[in-house]
C-alpha positions, 0 to 999 in steps of 0.5 A: 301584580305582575307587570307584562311587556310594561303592562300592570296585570293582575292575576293571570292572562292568557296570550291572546288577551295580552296581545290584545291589550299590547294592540290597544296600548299601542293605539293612541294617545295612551298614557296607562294601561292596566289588566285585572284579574277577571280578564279575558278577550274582547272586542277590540279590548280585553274585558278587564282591561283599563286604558288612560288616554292624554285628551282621547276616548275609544267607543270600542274600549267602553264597548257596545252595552254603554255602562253596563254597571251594578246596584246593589241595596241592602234592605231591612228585611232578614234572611229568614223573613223570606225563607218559606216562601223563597220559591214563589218569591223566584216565580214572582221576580221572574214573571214580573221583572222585564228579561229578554231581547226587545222586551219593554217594561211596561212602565211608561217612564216619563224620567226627566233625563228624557228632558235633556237637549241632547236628544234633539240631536238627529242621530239620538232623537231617532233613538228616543222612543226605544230607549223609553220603552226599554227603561227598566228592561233587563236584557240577557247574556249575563246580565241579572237580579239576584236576592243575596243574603249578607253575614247578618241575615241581611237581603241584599238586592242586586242588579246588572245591566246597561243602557240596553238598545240605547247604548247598543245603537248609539255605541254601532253609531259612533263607531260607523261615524269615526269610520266615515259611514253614516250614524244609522248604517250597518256596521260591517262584521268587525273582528275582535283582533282589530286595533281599537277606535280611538277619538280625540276629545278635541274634535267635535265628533269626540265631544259627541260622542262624550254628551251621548255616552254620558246620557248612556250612562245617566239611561243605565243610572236610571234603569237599574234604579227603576228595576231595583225600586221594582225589587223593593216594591214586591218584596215590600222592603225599605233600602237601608244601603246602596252602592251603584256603580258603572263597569263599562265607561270612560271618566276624566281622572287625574293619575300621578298628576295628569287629567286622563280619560280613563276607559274601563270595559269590565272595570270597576273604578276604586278609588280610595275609599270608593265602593263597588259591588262586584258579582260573582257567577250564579252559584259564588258570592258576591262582594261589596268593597272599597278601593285602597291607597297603594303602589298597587292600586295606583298601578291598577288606575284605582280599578278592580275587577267587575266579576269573576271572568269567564274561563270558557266560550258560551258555545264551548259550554253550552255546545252548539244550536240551530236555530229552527222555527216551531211549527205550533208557535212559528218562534225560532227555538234552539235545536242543539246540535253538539254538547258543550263542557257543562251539562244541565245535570252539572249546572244543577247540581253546583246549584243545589249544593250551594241552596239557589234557586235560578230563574232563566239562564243557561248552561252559557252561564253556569258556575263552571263557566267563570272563575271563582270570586274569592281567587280573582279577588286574592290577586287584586289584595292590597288594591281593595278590601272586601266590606261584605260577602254576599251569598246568593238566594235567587238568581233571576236571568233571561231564559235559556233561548234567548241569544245576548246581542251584545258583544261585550 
C-alpha cells in the first residue's frame, strides 16, 4: 500500500483513475477514502475505489448496476463427476439460464421482497413489473455463471450480476431527482470526469434513496439465489457452502470510532473474519477469502478487490463495430469495422491452455483484457487470506452481440 496525495492505494493506478479519485475525495462530506488494486476509471468514481462519508451517500459512487455482487456455493459433486459430459453440461447452462439485454426469466416469481411497501411509492411502483419479469436474468457486459473446481475436486457454482433494469432505472431516477429533473426523465449524457452526486441522509431525497437501493440490494440478493438454485437443479447438486456478497453498494460502518456511510463501486467489504468471493477473468482463477485485522486493512476500510480489473477498453480490445440491420431477421448485428489488441484466435488459445469451455462472451472480455488475480491479490497481502482457489471449468456469459447498457 502506498499512500497517493493522502489516499491509501493498493496496488498501482494510473493518473487519470487517481485524479478521479482526488475529484471524489474532494466532493462532500468524506471522511476516508481508499483505491484497491483492480482499480480503474469510472463514472463519476473509480472502480475499485472505496469512500466513507459523515451522514451522506453518492448514487454515483454505488453506480448504475445497484449491488451488483457474486454468490459462490461449493457443492457435493467431484470435479470428475462432471468431467464426460462437460461440453453438453456448457450447452445446457447457456440454453437455459437467462443472458442478455431485456431478457426475463420466465419464472414468474412471486418473491416476498415484492411485499415490501416501498414499492407503493409512485416512482418504484412504476418499476415493478420490470423488475419481476428480470428476477433470475443475467444480463451482459461481465457479468456471468461460471462451473469452478476447487484443490479437492470439489464444483463450485458462481454467479455475478445485479439488480439488472431495476437498479439501472432506479440509480438514472435518483440521479435525475438530486439534479432537479423528474425520477422518469432522460438523463442527459453525463461525463465519466464529472464530480460525483453527493446526498445527505438528513434529507428526505437521501432516505429515499437509501429504502430504494437497499431493496436493490435485497432484488440482486434475490436473483442470484434463484439463478445459482437454477444451477443446483440441473447439475442435480446439493449446496454444501455459500458465500454471498454485494461490490456495488453503500453500508453504515463504523471506522476508528465514527458511524460512516461506506460507498463501495468494485469493492468487496472484508471485515475481519468476513468472506468474499472474488473473480478472476474467464480463463484465471478465482478465490474464496476472508478479510484480516491490520493497520492495512484498516486503511483499506476493511475492503478488497471485486476482480481482476480491467487493463484495456472494451473497444481498444475488441476493435470497433457498426451496428447494421440484417435483412433475413431484421435484428441489428455487429459489423466490425477496425481490429481491436485481442483476436478471436488469441482469446481461444488462452482458453485451450487453461481447459475452459466458454459460452457467450467476447473479445471485450477475454483474459488478455484484465489483470491477473493472483498479482492484484499479492497487493492487497496482509489485508486478507485467500481460503480457496477456484479454477474455471465452464464460463457461461451473454454472447458476443450483446452490448452492456450499463456504465459501471
Amino acid at each position: 500500500m502506498e499512500l497517493v496525495n493522502g489516499i491509501p492505494v493498493f496496488g498501482a493506478a494510473d493518473a487519470p483513475t487517481l485524479v478521479q479519485m482526488q475529484r471524489v475525495r474532494a466532493t462532500g462530506p468524506v471522511a476516508a477514502t481508499a483505491l484497491m488494486a483492480d482499480n480503474h476509471k469510472g463514472y463519476s468514481q473509480p472502480i475499485g475505489g472505496v469512500v466513507a462519508y459523515r451522514e451522506a451517500v453518492s448514487p454515483s459512487g454505488v453506480g448504475y448496476d445497484i449491488s451488483c455482487g457474486i454468490m459462490a456455493v461449493k457443492t457435493d459433486l467431484q470435479r470428475a463427476d462432471l468431467a464426460p459430459s462437460l461440453g453438453v453440461l456448457a450447452d445446457t447452462l447457456a440454453q437455459t439460464l437467462a443472458f442478455g439485454v431485456g431478457r426475463v426469466s420466465g419464472a414468474n416469481v412471486d418473491h416476498p421482497l415484492f411485499d415490501d411497501p416501498l414499492w407503493r411509492e409512485p416512482e418504484l411502483s412504476a418499476l415493478q413489473s420490470l423488475a419481476r419479469a428480470q428476477l433470475g436474468t443475467i444480463g451482459s457486459g461481465n457479468h456471468f455463471v461460471d462451473l469452478l473446481a476447487d484443490a479437492d475436486g470439489h464444483v463450485w457454482v458462481m454467479a455475478h450480476f445485479g439488480s439488472r433494469g431495476f437498479g439501472h432505472r432506479t440509480a438514472s431516477g435518483f440521479l435525475n431527482l438530486a439534479a432537479g429533473r423528474a425520477f422518469d426523465a432522460k438523463a442527459p449524457s453525463e461525463s465519466m470526469d464529472q464530480a460525483p452526486t453527493v446526498i445527505s441522509l438528513r434529507d428526505d431525497l437521501g432516505q429515499f434513496y437509501w429504502e430504494a437501493m437497499n431493496l436493490a440490494g435485497r432484488y440482486a440478493y434475490a436473483g442470484r439465489e434463484l439463478v445459482v438454485g437454477q444451477v443446483l437443479g440441473l447439475l442435480g447438486a446439493r449446496a454444501l457452502d455459500t458465500v454471498h456478497n454485494h461490490h456495488n453498494f453503500a453500508w453504515r460502518e463504523q471506522h476508528g470510532g465514527q458511524e460512516l456511510i461506506v460507498v463501495r463501486k468494485g469493492a468487496t467489504p472484508a471485515f475481519p473474519g468476513q468472506r468474499g468471493a472474488v473473480g478472476g477473468s474467464m480463463g484465471d482463477v478465482s478465490v474464496i477469502l476472508h478479510g484480516e485485522d491490520t493497520p492495512e486493512a484498516r486503511a483499506a476500510l476493511y475492503s478488497t478487490v471485486h476482480g481482476a480489473g480491467r487493463v484495456m477498453s472494451r473497444t481498444q480490445a475488441a476493435g470497433k463495430v457498426r451496428w447494421e440491420r440484417d435483412p433475413a431477421s431484421g435484428k441489428k448485428r455487429p459489423v466490425r469495422v477496425a481490429a481491436g489488441a485481442v483476436s478471436p484466435e488469441m482469446m481461444q488459445a488462452w482458453l485451450d491452455r487453461e481447459g475452459v469451455i466458454l459460452r457467450g462472451g467476447g473479445l471485450d472480455e477475454s483474459p488478455h483484457v484484465y489483470r491477473r488475480l493472483p498479482d492484484v491479490l499479492a497487493a492487497h497481502a496482509g489485508t486478507i487470506a485467500v481460503e480457496t482457489v477456484l479454477t474455471p471449468l465452464i464460463v457461461c456469459m451473454a454472447g458476443a452481440d450483446v452490448v452492456d447498457p450499463y456504465k459501471d
